[in-house]
C-alpha positions as CSV (number, residue, x, y, z in Angstrom):
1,X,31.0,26.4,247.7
2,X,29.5,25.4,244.6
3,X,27.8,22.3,242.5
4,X,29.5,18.8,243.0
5,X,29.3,15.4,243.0
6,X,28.2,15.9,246.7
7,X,25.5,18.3,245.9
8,X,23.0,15.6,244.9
9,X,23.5,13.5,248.1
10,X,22.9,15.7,250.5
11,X,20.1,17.8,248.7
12,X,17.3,15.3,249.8
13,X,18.5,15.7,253.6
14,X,18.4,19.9,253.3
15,X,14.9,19.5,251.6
16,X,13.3,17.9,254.5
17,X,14.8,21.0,256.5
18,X,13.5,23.7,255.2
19,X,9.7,22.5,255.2
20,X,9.6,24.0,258.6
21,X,8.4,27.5,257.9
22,X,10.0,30.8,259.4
23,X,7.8,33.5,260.8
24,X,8.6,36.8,259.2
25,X,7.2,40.2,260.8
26,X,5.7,42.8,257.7
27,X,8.2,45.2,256.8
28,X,6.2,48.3,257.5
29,X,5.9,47.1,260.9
30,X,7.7,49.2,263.4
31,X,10.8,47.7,265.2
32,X,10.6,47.6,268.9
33,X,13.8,49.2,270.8
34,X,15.9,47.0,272.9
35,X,18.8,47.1,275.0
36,X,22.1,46.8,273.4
37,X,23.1,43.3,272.9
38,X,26.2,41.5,274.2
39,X,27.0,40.4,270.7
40,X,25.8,41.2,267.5
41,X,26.8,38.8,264.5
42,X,25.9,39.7,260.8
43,X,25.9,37.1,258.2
44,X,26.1,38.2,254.8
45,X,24.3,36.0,252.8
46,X,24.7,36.8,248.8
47,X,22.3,33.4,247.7
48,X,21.9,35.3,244.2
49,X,23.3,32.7,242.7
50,X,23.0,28.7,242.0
51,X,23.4,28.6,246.1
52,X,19.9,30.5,246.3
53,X,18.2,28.8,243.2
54,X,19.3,25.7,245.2
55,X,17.4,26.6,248.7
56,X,20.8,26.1,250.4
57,X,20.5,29.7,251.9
58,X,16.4,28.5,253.3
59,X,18.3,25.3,254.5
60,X,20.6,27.5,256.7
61,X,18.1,30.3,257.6
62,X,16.2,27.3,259.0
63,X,19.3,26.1,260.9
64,X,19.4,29.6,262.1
65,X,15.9,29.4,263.5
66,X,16.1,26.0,265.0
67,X,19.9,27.4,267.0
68,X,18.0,30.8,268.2
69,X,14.9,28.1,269.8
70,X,17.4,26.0,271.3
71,X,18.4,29.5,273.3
72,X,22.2,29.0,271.5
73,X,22.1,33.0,270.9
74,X,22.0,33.9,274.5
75,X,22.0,37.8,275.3
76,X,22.9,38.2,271.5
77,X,21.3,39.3,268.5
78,X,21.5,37.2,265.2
79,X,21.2,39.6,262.1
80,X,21.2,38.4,258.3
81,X,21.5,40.5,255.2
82,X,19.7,38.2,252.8
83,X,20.2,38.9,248.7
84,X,17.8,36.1,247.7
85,X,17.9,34.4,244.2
86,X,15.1,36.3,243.1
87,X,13.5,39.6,245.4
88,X,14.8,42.2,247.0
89,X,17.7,41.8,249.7
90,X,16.1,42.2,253.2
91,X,18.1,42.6,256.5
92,X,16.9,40.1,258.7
93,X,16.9,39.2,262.4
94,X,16.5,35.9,263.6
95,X,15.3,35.0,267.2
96,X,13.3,32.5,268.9
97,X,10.2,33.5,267.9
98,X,11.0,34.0,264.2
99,X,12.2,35.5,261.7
100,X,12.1,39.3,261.4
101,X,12.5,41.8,259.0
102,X,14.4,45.0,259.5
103,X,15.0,46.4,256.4
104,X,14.2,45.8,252.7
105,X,17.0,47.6,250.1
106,X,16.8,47.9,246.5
107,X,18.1,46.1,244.0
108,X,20.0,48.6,242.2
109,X,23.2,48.4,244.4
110,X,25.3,45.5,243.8
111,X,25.4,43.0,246.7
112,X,29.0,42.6,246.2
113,X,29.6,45.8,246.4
114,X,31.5,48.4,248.7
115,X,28.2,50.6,249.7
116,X,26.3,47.8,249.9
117,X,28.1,46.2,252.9
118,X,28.8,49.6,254.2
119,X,25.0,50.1,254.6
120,X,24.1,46.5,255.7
121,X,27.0,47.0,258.5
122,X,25.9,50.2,259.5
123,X,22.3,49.1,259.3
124,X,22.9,46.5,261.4
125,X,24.7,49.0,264.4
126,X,22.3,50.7,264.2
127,X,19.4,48.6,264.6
128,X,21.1,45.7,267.0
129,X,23.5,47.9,268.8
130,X,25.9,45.6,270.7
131,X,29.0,45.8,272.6
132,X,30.5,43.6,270.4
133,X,30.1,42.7,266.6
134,X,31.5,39.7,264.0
135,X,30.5,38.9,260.8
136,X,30.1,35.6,258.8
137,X,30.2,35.8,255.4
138,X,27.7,33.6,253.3
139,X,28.5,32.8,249.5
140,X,31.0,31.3,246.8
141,X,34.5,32.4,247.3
142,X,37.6,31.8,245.7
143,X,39.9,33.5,248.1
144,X,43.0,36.5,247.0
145,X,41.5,36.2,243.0
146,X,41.1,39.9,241.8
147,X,38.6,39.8,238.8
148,X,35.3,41.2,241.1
149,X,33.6,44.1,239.8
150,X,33.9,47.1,237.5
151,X,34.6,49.4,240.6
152,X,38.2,47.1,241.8
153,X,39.0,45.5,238.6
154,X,37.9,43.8,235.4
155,X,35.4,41.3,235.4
156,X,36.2,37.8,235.3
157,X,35.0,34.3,235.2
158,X,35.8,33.6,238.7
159,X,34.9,35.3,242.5
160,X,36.8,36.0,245.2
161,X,33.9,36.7,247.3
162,X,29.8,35.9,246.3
163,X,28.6,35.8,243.0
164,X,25.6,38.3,242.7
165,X,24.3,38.1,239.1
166,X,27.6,38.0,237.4
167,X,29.3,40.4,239.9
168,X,32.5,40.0,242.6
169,X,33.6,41.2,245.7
170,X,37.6,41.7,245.8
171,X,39.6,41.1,248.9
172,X,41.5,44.4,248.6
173,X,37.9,45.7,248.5
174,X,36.3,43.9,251.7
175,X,39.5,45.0,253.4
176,X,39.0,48.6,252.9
177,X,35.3,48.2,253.6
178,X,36.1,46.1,257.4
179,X,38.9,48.6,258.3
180,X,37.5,50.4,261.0
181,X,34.6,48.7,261.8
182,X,35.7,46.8,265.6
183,X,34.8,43.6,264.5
184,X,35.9,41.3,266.8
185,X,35.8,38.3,263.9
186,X,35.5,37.5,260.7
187,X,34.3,33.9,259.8
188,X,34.5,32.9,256.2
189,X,31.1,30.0,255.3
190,X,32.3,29.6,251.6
191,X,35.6,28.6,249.6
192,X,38.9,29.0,249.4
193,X,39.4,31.9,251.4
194,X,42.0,30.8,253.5
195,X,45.1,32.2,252.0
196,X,47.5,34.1,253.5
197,X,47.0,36.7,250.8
198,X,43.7,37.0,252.3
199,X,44.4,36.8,256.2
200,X,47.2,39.5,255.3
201,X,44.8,41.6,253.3
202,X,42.2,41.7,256.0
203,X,44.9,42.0,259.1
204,X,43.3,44.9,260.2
205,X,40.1,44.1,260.0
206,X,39.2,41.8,263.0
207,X,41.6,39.9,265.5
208,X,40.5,36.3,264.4
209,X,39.6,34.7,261.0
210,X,38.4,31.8,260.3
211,X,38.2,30.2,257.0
212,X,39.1,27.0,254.6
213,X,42.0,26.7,252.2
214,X,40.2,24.5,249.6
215,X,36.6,24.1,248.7
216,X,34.1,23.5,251.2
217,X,30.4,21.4,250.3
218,X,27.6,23.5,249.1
219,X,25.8,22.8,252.5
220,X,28.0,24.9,254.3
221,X,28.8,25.4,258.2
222,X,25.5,23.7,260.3
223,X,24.5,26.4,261.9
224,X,22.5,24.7,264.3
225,X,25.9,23.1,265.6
226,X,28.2,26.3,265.3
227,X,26.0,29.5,266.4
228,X,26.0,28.7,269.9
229,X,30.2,29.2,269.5
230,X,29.2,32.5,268.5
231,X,27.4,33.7,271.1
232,X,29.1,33.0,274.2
233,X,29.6,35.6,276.7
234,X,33.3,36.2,277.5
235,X,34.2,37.1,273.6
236,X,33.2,34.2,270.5
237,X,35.1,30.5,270.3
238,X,35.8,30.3,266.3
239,X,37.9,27.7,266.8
240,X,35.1,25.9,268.6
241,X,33.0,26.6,265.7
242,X,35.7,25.6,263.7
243,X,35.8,22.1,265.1
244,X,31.9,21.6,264.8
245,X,32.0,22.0,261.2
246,X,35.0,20.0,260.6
247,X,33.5,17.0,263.0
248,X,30.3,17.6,261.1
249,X,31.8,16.3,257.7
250,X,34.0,14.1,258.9
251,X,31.4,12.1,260.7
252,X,28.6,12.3,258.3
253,X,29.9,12.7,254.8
254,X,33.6,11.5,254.3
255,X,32.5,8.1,252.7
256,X,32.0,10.8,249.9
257,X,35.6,11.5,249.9
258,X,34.6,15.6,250.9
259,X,37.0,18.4,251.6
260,X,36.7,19.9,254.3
261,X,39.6,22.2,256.2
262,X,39.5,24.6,258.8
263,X,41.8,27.0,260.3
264,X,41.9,29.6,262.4
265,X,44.3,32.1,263.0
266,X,44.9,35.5,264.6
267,X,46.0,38.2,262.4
268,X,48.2,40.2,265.3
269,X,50.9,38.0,264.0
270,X,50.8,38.2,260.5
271,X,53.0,41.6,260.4
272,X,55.5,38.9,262.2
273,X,55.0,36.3,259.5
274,X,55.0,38.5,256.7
275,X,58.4,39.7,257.6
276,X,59.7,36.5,258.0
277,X,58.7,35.5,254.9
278,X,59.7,38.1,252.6
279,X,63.3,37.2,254.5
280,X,63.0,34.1,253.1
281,X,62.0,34.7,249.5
282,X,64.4,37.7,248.8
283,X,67.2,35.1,250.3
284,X,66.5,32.2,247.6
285,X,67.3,32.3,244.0
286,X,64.0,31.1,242.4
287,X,60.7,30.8,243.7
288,X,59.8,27.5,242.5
289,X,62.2,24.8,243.7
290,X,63.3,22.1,240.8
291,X,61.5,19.3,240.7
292,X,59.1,20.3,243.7
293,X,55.8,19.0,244.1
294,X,53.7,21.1,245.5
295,X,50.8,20.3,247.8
296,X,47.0,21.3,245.8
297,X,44.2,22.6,247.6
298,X,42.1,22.4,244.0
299,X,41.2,19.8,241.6
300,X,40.6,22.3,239.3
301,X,42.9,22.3,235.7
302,X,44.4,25.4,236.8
303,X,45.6,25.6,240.1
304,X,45.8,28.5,242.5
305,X,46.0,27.8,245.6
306,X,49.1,25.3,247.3
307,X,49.9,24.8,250.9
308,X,52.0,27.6,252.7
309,X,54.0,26.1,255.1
310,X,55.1,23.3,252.7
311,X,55.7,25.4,250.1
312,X,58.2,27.8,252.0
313,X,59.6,24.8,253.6
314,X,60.6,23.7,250.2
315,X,62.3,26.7,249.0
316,X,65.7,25.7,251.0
317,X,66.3,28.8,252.9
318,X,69.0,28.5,256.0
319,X,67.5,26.8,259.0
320,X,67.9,30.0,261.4
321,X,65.3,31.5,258.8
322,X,63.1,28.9,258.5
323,X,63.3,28.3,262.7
324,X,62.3,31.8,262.8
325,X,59.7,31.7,260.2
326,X,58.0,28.8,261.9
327,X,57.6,30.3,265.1
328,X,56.2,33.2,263.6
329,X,53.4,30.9,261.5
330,X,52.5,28.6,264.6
331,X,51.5,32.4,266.3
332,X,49.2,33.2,263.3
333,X,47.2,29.8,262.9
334,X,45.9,28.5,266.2
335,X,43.9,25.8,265.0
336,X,43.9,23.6,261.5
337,X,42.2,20.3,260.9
338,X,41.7,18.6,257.0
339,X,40.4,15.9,255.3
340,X,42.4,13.3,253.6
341,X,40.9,14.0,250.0
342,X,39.5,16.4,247.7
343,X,36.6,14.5,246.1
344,X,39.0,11.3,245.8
345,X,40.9,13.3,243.2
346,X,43.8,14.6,245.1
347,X,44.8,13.4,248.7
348,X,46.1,16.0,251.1
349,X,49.0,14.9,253.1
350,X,50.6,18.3,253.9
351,X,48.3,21.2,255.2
352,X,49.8,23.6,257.3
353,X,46.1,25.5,257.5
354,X,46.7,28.0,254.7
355,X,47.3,28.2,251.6
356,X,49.4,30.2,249.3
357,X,49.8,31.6,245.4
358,X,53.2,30.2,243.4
359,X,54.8,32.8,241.9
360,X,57.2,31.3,238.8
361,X,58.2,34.6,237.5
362,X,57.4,38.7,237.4
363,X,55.2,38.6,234.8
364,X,53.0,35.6,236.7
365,X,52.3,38.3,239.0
366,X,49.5,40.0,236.7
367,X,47.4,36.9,236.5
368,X,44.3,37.6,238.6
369,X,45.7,41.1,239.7
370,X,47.9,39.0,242.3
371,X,50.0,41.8,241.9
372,X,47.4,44.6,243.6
373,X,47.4,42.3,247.1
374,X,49.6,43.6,250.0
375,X,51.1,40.1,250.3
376,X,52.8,40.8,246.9
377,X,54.0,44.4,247.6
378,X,55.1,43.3,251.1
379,X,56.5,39.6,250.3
380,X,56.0,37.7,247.0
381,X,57.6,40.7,245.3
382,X,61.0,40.4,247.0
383,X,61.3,37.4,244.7
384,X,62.3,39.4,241.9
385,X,64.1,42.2,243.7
C-alpha cells in the first residue's frame, strides 16, 4: 500500500470512521485469565510510516471494533501488535467491549525485525492461548525484494515487508521467523506480496496464504467485511476473505480505475510446482523469449514483478511439461480474482494469481539479493546451469 491518486478520494470516507472512539483498558491493569480460545489471529500492524501519519491504521482498528460488536469474532480472540506513527508499539486486543491493552514494548527494537515478531508472536500465545493461530500482516510490502535491514542485507530504498522508520523486513527473514510457529495462515493486507518467490520462501510456514500480486489501495482489506472469515469455527475461509475484499473494490471504487488482485493458494503444492518449474527453465535456451511481452503487475519505471503463469507459458517448453506444470500450479492457487487496470496506466488481461521476477541473465540475479531466495537456488537458477 502507499500514496496515490486514490488516497485523496477515499480519505474523507476513512475520516468519518475513525471519530468513533475505542476504549482502551490502562496498561498497568492486570489481565484477566481466560479459557483458551478457538482461534487466535495476530495482526501486525507496522503504521510507522506515512500509513500511520495518515490514520489509515485508526481507520482499520475501528473496523476492527465495529467486526468484534457485530459478534464476527465468535469463540476467538483478536490480537493486534500496533507500532504507531509516533509512541510506543502496544500489543492490543480487541473485543466487543473495547480495545485492550496487553503489552507496551520499547522502542529500541526494530518493528521489522526478527526479535520483534518473535516476542509479539510469543506474546500473543501466551496471553490468548488458542488451539489455533493465523497472522495478518499490516504495512507496505513490496513482495521477494531483499534490501530490509542491516541484520539480512543492505539497506535500500524499497521494502519487502513494512517500513518502520527507514527499516525492512526480508522475506527470507519472516520465513525463518514463521517456521515453526503452527500457523494455520498467513494473510498478507499490503502490496505485492504475492510472488511465488514469496509463497515458496514461506512454504513452511502456514498451509494457506493469501496475498495480492500488484499494489493494493492504501485503505486496505475492510475489516468489518473480512474478520468474520477469520473466525469461523471449523478452521478460517481466506478465500472467503479474499472475495470480500476484492468485491469491496470492485463495487465501490473501480470508477477509479483501482488494482486490486487476490489469490489464494496452498503452499503443500509448491514443492510440486517448484519442480515443475525448474524442469521447464533448465529445458529452454533463454529465459526471456524474443519479442515477448510480458504481463506488469507495476506501473512503476522499473518493473519487478510480471505474471507467472503467462510468463512460463511463453518460454515454449514441450507441451508434456507445460501439461504437467499446469496441473501442478492449478493445486497451489485455489482462488484468483483482478481488476482490469492499474490506475488506468496498465490493463491486466493475463493474471494467473501470482506473480514472478524475469531473470535476463546471471548477473540480473544480484539485483535486490534475488539471488539469496530459495526460488532462485531451487528454480530461476537452472537457467544458467
Amino acid at each position: 500500500m502507499k500514496w496515490t491518486k486514490f488516497t485523496i478520494t477515499i480519505f474523507f470516507c476513512m475520516a468519518m470512521a475513525v471519530l468513533s472512539a475505542c476504549h482502551s483498558k490502562k496498561a498497568d491493569e492486570p489481565v484477566a485469565p481466560r479459557e483458551p480460545a478457538s482461534r487466535t489471529v495476530l495482526v501486525y500492524m507496522v503504521a510507522s510510516n506515512n500509513m500511520g501519519s495518515g490514520g489509515w491504521d485508526k481507520a482499520d482498528l475501528n473496523e476492527m471494533l465495529e467486526a468484534a460488536k457485530a459478534g464476527d469474532l465468535g469463540q476467538g480472540r483478536l490480537i493486534v501488535y500496533h507500532a504507531p506513527y509516533n509512541g510506543n508499539p502496544v500489543l492490543k486486543e480487541v473485543t466487543a467491549n473495547g480495545i485492550d491493552t496487553l503489552k507496551i514494548y520499547d522502542s529500541d527494537v526494530a518493528n521489522v525485525s526478527k526479535a520483534r515478531l518473535s516476542e509479539a508472536i510469543a506474546d500473543t500465545k501466551a496471553l490468548a492461548p488458542a488451539a489455533d493461530y493465523g497472522i495478518i500482516f499490516w504495512s507496505h510490502g513490496t513482495g521477494w525484494i531483499q534490501d530490509g535491514i542491516a541484520e539480512e542485507a543492505p539497506a535500500g530504498m524499497a521494502y519487502s515487508f513494512g517500513s518502520d522508520k527507514g527499516k525492512k523486513m526480508n522475506v527470507t527473514s519472516m520465513a525463518q521467523t514463521l517456521d515453526g510457529q503452527d500457523l494455520s495462515f498467513i494473510y498478507f493486507d499490503c502490496c505485492y506480496m504475492g510472488s511465488v518467490e514469496v509463497m515458496y520462501q514461506l512454504r513452511h510456514a502456514a498451509p494457506v496464504i493469501a496475498s495480492s500480486p500488484t499494489e493494493d489501495p492504501i485503505a486496505g482489506m475492510p475489516y468489518d467485511k473480512t474478520l468474520s472469515h477469520f473466525f469461523l469455527p471449523a478452521k478460517a475461509d481466506l478465500v472467503g476473505a479474499a472475495q470480500e475484499m476484492f468485491n469491496h473494490y470492485m463495487l465501490t471504487y473501480q470508477r477509479y480505475d483501482c488494482p486490486v488482485t487476490m489469490t489464494v493458494i496452498n503452499t503443500a503444492g509448491l514443492d510440486e510446482l517448484a519442480a515443475a518449474t525448474a524442469d521447464i527453465y533448465a529445458s529452454v535456451e533463454t529465459p526471456k523469449p524474443a519479442d515477448y511481452q510480458p504481463q506488469k503487475y507495476s506501473a512503476d519505471r522499473t518493473c519487478y514483478y510480471f505474471d507467472f503463469e503467462d510468463y512460463v507459458k511463453a518460454l515454449g517448453a514441450d507441451n508434456e511439461a507445460v501439461a504437467q506444470w499446469s496441473n501442478a500450479y492449478a493445486n497451489v492457487v485455489t482462488y484468483k480474482a483482478h481488476s482490469d487496470w492499474i490506475w488506468g496506466d496498465i490493463a491486466i488481461t493475463r493474471c494467473g494469481g501470482l506473480s514472478t521476477y524475469i531473470l535476463e541473465n546471471p548477473a540480473s540475479a544480484a539485483i535486490k539479493g534475488y539471488s539469496q531466495l530459495d526460488w532462485y537456488a531451487d528454480v530461476a537458477s537452472k537457467f544458467f546451469e
